[in-house]
C-alpha positions in Angstrom: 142.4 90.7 104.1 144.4 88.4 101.9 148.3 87.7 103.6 151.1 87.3 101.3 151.9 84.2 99.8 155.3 83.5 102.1 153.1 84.7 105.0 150.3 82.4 104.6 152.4 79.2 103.7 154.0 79.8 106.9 151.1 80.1 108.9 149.1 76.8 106.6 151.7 74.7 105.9 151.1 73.9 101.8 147.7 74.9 101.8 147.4 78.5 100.2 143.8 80.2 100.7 141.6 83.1 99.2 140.3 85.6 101.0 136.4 85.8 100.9 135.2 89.0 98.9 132.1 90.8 98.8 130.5 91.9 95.5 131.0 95.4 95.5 131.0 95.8 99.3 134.1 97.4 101.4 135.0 96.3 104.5 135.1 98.9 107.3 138.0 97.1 108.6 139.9 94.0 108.1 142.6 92.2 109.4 144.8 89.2 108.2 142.5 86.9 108.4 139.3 88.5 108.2 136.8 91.5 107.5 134.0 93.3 109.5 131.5 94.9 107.2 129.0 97.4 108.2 125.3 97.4 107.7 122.0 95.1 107.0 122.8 91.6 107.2 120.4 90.6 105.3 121.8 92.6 102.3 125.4 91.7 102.8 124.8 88.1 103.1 123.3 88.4 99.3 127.5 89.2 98.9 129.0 86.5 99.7 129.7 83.8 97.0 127.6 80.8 97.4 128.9 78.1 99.5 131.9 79.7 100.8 131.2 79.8 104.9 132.2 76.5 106.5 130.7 77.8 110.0 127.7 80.6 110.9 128.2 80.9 114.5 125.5 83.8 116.0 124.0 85.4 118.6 121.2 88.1 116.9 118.9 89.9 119.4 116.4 88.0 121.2 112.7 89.0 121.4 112.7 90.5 124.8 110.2 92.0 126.4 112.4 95.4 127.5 114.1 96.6 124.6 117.3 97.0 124.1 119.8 99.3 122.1 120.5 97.5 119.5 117.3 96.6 118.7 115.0 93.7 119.3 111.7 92.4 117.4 108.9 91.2 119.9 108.3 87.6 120.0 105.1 87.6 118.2 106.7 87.9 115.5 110.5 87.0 115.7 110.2 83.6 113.8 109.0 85.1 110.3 111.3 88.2 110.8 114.1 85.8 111.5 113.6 83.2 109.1 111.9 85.2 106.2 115.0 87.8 106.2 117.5 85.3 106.9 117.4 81.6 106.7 117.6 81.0 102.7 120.9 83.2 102.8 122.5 81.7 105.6 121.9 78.4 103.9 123.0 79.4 100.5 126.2 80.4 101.6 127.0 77.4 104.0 129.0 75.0 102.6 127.8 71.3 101.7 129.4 70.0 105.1 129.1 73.6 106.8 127.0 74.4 109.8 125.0 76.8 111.4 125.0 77.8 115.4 123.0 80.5 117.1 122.7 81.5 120.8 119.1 82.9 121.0 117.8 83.4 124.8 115.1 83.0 126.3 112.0 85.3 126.8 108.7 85.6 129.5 105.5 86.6 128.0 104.6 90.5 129.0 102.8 90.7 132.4 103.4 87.1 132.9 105.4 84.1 134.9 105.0 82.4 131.7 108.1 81.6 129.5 107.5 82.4 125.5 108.2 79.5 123.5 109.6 81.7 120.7 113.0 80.0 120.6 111.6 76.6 120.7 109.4 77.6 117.7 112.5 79.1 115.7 114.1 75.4 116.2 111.2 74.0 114.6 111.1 76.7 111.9 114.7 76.1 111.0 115.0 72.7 110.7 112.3 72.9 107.7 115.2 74.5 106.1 118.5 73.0 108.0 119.5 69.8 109.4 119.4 69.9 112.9 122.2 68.2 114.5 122.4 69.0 118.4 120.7 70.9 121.2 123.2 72.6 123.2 123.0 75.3 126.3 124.7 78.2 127.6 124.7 77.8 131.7 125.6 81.4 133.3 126.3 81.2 136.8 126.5 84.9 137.2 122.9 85.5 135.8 121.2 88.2 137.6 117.5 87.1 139.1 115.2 87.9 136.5 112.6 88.0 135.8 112.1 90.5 139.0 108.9 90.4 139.2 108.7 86.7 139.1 111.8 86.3 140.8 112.6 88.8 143.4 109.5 90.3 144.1 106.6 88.0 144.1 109.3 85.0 145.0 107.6 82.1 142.3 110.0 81.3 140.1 113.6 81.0 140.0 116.3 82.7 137.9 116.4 82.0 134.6 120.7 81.5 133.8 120.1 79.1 130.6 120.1 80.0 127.1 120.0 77.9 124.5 121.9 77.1 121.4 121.1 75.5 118.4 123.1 73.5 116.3 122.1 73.0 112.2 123.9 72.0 108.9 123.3 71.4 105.4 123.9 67.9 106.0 123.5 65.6 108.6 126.8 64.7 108.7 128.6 68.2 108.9 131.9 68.5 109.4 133.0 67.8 113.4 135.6 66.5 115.7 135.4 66.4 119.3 138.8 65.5 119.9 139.4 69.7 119.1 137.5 70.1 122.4 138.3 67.5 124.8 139.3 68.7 128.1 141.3 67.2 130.8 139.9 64.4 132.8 139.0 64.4 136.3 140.6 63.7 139.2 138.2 60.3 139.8 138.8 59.3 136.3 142.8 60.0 136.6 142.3 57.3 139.5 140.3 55.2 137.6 142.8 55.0 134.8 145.7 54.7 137.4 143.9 51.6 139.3 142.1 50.2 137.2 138.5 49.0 137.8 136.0 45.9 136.8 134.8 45.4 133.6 131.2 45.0 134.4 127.3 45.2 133.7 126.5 48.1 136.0 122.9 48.2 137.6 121.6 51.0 135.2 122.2 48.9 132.3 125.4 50.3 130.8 127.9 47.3 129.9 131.3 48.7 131.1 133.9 47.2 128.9 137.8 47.1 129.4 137.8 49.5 126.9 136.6 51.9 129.2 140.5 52.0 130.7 141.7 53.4 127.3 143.4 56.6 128.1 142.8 59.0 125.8 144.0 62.7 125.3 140.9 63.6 127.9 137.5 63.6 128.1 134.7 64.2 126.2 132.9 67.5 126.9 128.9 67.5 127.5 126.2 69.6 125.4 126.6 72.5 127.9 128.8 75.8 127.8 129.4 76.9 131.4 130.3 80.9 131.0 129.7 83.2 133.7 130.5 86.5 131.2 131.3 88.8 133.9 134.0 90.9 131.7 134.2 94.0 133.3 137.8 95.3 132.5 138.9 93.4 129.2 141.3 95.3 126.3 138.1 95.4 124.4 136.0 97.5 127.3 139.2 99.6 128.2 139.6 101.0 124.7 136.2 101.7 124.4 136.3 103.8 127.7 139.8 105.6 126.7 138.4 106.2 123.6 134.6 107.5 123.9 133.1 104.7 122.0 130.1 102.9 123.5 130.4 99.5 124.2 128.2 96.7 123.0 126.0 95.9 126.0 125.3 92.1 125.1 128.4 91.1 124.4 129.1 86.9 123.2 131.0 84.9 125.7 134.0 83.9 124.1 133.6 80.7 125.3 130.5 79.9 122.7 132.8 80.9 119.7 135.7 79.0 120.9 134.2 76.2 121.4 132.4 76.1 118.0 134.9 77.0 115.8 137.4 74.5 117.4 134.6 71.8 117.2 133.6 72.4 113.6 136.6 73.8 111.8 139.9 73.6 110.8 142.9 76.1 110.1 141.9 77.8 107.0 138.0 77.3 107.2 135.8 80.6 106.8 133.6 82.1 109.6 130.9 83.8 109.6 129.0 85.9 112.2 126.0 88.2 110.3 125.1 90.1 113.8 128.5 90.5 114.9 127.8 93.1 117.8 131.5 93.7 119.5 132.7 91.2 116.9 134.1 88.2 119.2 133.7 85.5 116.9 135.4 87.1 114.7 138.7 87.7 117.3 138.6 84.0 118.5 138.5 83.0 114.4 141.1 85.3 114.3 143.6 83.7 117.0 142.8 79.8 115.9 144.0 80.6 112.3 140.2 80.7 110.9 138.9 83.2 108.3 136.7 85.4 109.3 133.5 87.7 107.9 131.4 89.5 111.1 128.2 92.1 109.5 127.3 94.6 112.2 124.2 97.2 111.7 125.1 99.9 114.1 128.2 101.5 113.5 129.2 102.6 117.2 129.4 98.9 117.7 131.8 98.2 115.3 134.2 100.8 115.8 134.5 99.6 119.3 134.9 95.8 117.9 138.3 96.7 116.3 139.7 96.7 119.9 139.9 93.2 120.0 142.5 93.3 117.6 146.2 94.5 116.8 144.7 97.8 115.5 148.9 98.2 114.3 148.3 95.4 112.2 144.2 95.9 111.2 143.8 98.4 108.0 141.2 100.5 109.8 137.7 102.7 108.2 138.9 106.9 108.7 
């Protein structure tokens, strides 16, 4: 995990870093900038040193109603399970101005066109112990109808293609910048900042100033991830095929970690994903210079998550 000291002043300028190691733990691979461990999350994250993540970025399994592969507790019961195993350690480890993400999806109630409030109640749960900082949500275009029977079948209610996303830290002012995700401005504001416009009072109350025309290095982005996650033929899903190894059927968009780690990090910082599934946190830490940790349960999972990387360059488990 840890690059030689010529390699590492090359890639950080003057800043030299240590790698992050677990207390008597082996990786089952690792890379450069990073390690993927197998097993229990909740016993690995007893490992790391205390305060030493500067992001948690996380999608674990949602309490759905039709289980899945890897595993899924029922709604009922999903906020003790999650915050009982998980929240102290995940906060113990997050550094003072550190923070905390997680995707967590939506759920019905069985035999029902009612919507669990399970994820709402995990907010609530979590920020007794975190800061919470900002709502966010995953829109996917793609989404299949579901529920059926709500959706498809009986015809009242519509598809459900939002998840939501959570953001909490150890303080509430964690470290951010937004200027790490601006993205390019639109064609009206282009013309806006070309011709100029009136400073002005506008009718729904926002005072308009001059400094409006400021051109910046683009736009602001809103709360809300637009990913349609229809990956059907990536490296990663190829070398699983060639190679016998089943894939991990709910797999992140790459757009959540991206955007996350580019938000809330820097070159250097350390990244942290305790249900790494196919591990793509840890690939997109990996190619914005971030050091990474991902803990995976089921070992099929994680020998197809060393696909995303440079296995020439990766010392790999036999």
């Amino acid at each position: 995990m840890e690059l030689v000291r010529a390699e590492r002043q090359k890639e950080l300028g003057s800043d030299v870093w240590e790698p992050i190691v677990l207390r008597d733990q082996s990786p089952y691979y690792r890379t450069g900038w990073g390690a993927a461990y197998l097993g229990d999350a909740k016993e690995l994250l007893a490992k790391i040193p205390t305060g030493k993540v500067d992001l948690i970025v996380t999608s674990p399994p949602f309490a759905l109603i039709r289980k899945k592969d890897y595993g899924n507790v029922d709604a009922e019961h999903y906020v003790s399970w999650f915050v009982d195993s998980f929240a102290e350690q995940l906060k113990r480890v997050l550094a003072p101005h550190g923070s905390f993400v997680i995707e967590i999806g939506g759920s019905w109630l069985e035999g029902s066109p009612r919507k669990s409030l399970y994820n709402f109640e995990l907010l609530l749960a979590l920020s007794k112990k975190f800061q919470f900082i900002q709502d966010f949500y995953w829109y996917n275009p793609a989404k299949l109808p579901s529920p059926a029977e709500w959706v498809t079948v009986r015809r009242v209610r519509v598809k459900d293609a939002v998840s939501t996303i959570w953001w909490f830290a150890n303080s509430e002012n964690p470290k951010a910048d937004n200027r790490a995700v601006l993205r390019p401005y639109s064609d009206s504001m282009l013309g806006l900042l070309k011709n100029g416009y009136k400073a002005k009072l506008r009718p729904s109350g926002h005072d308009i100033s001059e400094k409006f025309a400021k051109r910046n290095s683009g736009s602001i982005p809103p709360n809300i991830i637009i990913s349609s996650n229809t990956d059907s033929n990536s490296r990663y899903l190829k070398l699983c095929r060639e190679n016998k190894v089943k894939p991990h059927p709910a797999r992140f968009p790459p757009e959540i970690p991206r955007f996350f780690i580019k938000f809330l990090t820097v070159k250097g910082d350390v990244v942290l994903d305790p249900f790494g599934g196919s591990n793509t946190t840890g690939a997109l830490a990996e190619s914005l210079r971030r050091r990474w940790l991902s803990f995976e349960v089921e070992e099929d999972y994680l020998k197809g998550s060393r696909f995303r990387f440079d296995l020439e360059q990766s010392r790999l488990h036999d």
